[in-house]
C-alpha positions in Angstrom: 0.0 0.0 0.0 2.5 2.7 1.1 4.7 1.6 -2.2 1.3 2.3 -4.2 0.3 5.6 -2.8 3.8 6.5 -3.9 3.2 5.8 -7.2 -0.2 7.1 -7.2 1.3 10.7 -6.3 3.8 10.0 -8.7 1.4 9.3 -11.3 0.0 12.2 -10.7 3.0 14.7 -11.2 4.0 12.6 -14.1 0.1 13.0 -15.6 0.8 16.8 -15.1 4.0 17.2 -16.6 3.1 15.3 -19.5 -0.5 17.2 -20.1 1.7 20.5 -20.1 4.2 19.5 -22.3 1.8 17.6 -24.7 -0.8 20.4 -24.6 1.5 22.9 -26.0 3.1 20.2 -28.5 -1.1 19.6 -29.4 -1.6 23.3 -30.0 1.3 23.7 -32.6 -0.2 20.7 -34.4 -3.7 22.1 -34.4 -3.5 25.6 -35.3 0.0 26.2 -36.6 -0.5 22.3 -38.6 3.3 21.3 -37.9 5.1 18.8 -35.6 7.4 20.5 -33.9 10.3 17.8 -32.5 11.9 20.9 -31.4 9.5 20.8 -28.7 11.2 18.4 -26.5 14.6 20.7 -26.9 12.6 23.9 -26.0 11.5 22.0 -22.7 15.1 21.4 -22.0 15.8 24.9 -22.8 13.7 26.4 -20.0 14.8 24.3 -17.5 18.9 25.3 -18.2 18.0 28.9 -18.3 16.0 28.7 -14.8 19.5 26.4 -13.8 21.4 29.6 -14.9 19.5 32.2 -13.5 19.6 30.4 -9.9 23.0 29.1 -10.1 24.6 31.2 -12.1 23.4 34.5 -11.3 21.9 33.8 -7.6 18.5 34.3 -8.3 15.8 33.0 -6.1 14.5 29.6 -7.9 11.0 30.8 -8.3 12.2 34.3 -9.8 14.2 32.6 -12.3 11.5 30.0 -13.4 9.4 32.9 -14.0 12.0 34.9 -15.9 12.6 31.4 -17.8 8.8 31.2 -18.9 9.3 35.4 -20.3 12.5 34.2 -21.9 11.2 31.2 -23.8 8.0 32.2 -24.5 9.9 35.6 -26.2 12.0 33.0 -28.2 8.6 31.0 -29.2 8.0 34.5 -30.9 11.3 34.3 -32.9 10.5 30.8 -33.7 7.4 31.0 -35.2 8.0 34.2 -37.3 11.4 32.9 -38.8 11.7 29.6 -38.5 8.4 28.1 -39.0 6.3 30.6 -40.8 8.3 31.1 -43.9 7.3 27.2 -44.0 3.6 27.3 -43.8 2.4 24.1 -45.2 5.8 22.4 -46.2 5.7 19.4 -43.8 9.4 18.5 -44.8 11.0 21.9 -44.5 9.3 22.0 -40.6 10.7 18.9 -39.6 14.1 19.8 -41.4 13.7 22.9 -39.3 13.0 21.0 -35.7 15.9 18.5 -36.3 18.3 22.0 -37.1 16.8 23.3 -33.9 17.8 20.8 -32.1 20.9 20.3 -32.6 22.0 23.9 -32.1 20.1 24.1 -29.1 21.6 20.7 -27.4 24.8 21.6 -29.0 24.7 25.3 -27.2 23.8 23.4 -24.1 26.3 21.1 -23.8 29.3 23.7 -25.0 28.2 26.2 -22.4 27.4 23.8 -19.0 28.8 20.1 -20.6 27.1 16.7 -21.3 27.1 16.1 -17.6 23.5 15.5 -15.6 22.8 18.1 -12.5 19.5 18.7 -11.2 17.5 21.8 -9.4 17.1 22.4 -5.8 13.5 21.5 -5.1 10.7 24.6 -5.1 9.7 23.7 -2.2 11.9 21.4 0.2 10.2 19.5 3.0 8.0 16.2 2.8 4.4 15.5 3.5 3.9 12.5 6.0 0.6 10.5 5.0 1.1 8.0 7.4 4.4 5.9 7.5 4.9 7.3 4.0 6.9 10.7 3.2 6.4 12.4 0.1 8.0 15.6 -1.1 6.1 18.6 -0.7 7.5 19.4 -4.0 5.6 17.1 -5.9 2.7 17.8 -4.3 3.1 21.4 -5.4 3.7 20.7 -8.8 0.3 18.4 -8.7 -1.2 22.4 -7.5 0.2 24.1 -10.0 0.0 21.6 -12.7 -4.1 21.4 -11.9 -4.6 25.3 -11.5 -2.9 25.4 -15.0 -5.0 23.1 -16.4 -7.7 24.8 -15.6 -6.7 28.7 -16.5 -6.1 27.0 -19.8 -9.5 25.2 -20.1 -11.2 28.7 -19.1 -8.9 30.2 -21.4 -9.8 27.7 -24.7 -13.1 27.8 -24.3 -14.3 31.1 -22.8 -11.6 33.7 -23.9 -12.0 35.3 -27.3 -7.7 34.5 -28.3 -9.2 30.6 -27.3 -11.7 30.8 -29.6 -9.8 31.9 -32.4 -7.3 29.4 -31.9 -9.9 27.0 -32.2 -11.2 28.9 -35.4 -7.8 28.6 -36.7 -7.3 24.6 -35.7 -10.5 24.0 -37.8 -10.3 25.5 -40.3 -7.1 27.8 -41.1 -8.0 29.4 -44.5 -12.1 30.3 -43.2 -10.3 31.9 -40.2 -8.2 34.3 -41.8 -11.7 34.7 -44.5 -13.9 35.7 -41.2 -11.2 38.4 -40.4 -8.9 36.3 -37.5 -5.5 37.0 -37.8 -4.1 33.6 -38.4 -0.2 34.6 -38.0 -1.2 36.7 -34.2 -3.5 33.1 -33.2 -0.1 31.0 -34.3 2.5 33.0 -32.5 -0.1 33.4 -29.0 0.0 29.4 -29.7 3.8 29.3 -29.8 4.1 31.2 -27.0 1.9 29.2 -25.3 3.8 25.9 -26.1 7.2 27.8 -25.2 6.2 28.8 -21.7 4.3 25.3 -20.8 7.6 23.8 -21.6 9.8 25.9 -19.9 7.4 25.9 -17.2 7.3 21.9 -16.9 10.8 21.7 -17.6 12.2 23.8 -14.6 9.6 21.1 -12.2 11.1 17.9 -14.2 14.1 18.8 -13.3 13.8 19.5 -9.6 12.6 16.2 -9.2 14.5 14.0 -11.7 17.6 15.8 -13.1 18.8 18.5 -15.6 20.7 17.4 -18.9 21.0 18.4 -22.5 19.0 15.3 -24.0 16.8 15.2 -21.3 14.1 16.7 -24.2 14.5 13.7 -26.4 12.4 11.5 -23.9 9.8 14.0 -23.2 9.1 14.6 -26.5 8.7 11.0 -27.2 6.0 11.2 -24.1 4.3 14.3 -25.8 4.1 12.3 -29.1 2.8 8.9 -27.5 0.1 11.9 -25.5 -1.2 13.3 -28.5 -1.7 10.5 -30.7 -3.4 8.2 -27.8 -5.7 11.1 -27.6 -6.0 11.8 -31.4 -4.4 14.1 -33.4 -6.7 17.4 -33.4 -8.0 16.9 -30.1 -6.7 19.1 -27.7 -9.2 18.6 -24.5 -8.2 14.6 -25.0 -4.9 15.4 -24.2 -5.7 15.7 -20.5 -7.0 11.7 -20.9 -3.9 10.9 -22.7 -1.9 12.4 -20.4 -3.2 10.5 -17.3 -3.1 7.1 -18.9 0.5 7.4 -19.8 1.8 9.4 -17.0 -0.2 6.4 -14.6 1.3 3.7 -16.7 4.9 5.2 -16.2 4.5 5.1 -12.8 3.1 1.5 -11.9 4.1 -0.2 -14.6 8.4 -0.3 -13.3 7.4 -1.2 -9.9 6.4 -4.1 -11.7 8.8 -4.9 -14.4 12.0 -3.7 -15.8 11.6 -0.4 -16.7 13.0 -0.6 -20.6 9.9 -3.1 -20.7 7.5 -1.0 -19.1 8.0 1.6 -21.9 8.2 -1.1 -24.3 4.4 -2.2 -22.9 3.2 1.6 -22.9 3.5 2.2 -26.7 1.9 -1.4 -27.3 -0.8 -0.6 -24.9 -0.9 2.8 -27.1 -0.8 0.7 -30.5 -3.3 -1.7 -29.7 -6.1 1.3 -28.5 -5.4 2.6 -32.0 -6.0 -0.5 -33.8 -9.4 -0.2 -31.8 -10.0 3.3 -32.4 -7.2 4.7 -35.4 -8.0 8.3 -34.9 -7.5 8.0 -30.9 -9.6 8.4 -27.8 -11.0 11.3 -29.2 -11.1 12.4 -33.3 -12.5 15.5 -32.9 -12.1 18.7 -30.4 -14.0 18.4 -26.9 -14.2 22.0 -26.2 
């Protein structure tokens, strides 16, 4: 039991990590129509600079994961004017674009603080007794912030005038920009978006697991495995999507060797899709 409720909570934090990074990864797919593999390297990104800013400069931890998020959410605006927009609707040129962007940015990365791993003091030290079984009070905030996220962003999608837009723009691009929406502003707010979730999730990641130049590579397989299990278009099912994969990473090791536990996770995702091909969901909840 007390192993269980372990991995419940970590279930949890995992479930919100990956709903943050997969949402913003969903949203470039949706209305900007690309897949971004860069997306994994951004995440990496936001976490180094809030490791910089701390470390480097002596900045109080949650001052620099806020300056991080303004930082990388101001390079998601370079990105998507002059690196992705000159691209519109050339699938190859975007993903030759996301491979070059990621091997500058790990490249940078590893010239300026080495392939070495480190990780980030926790946000907030301390532990939580539920019983005989202590868990961080770290993860337990990140399960608060992850869920108050979740729903400014919900409120945001489907109440908000940008959110509605953006959902204009994700069905239909060209009747968008016909009704008068500014389909270039909705795709950099998106970007933005995207940037700062994975900064945001990246600085947490790293406070509980550790901090390290591929460390993008993995989540962006996660964010991938998210957003097809919930089908590509949908962006409310990536909350579902998220769950089920961040609750499958977290029981299936104590269970198994955990090379095989990932191997069983994508078949578990294959065989839902053989079921259903476009996903849990094939069309937008909100």
């Amino acid at each position: 039991m007390d192993v269980a409720l372990v991995a419940f909570v970590n279930g949890i934090v995992l479930s919100s990590i990956y709903v943050m990074v997969a949402l913003g990864f969903a949203l470039l797919l949706s209305i900007m129509g690309i897949f971004n593999f860069a997306h994994g390297a951004i995440y990496m990104i936001g976490a180094f600079v809030t490791y910089g800013l701390a470390h480097s400069l002596g900045l109080n931890q949650w001052v620099s994961v806020l300056l991080s998020m303004v930082l990388v959410g101001g390079f998601g605006l370079f990105l998507e004017r002059f690196c992705f927009r000159p691209f519109a609707g050339k699938v190859f040129n975007v993903i030759v674009m996301s491979i070059a962007l990621i091997l500058i940015l790990e490249t940078f990365v590893v010239t300026q603080f080495g392939g070495s791993q480190r990780s980030l003091s926790a946000f907030l030290p301390g532990n939580l007794k539920i019983g005989v079984v202590s868990i961080s009070a770290d993860r337990i905030m990140i399960i608060g912030v992850g869920l108050i996220l979740l729903v400014v962003l919900t409120l945001l999608i489907q109440r908000s005038k940008i959110g509605q837009q953006m959902l204009a723009v994700s069905q239909d691009r060209e009747g968008a920009a016909l009704i008068g929406i500014n389909v270039n502003r909705t795709a950099a707010i998106a970007m933005v978006l995207a940037c700062v979730l994975a900064a945001l999730s990246g600085s947490f990641m790293s406070s509980l697991y550790y901090l390290g130049p591929f460390m993008g590579d993995s989540i962006l397989l996660k964010a991938i495995e998210v957003v097809i299990l919930s089908g590509i278009g949908s962006i409310g099912g990536v909350l579902l999507g998220g769950v089920i994969v961040g609750f499958m990473d977290a029981f299936l090791p104590l269970y198994m060797d955990p090379l095989l536990a990932q191997a069983i996770t994508i078949g578990i995702i294959i065989a839902i899709l053989l079921v259903r091909p476009k996903g849990l969901f094939g069309y937008e909840l909100f």
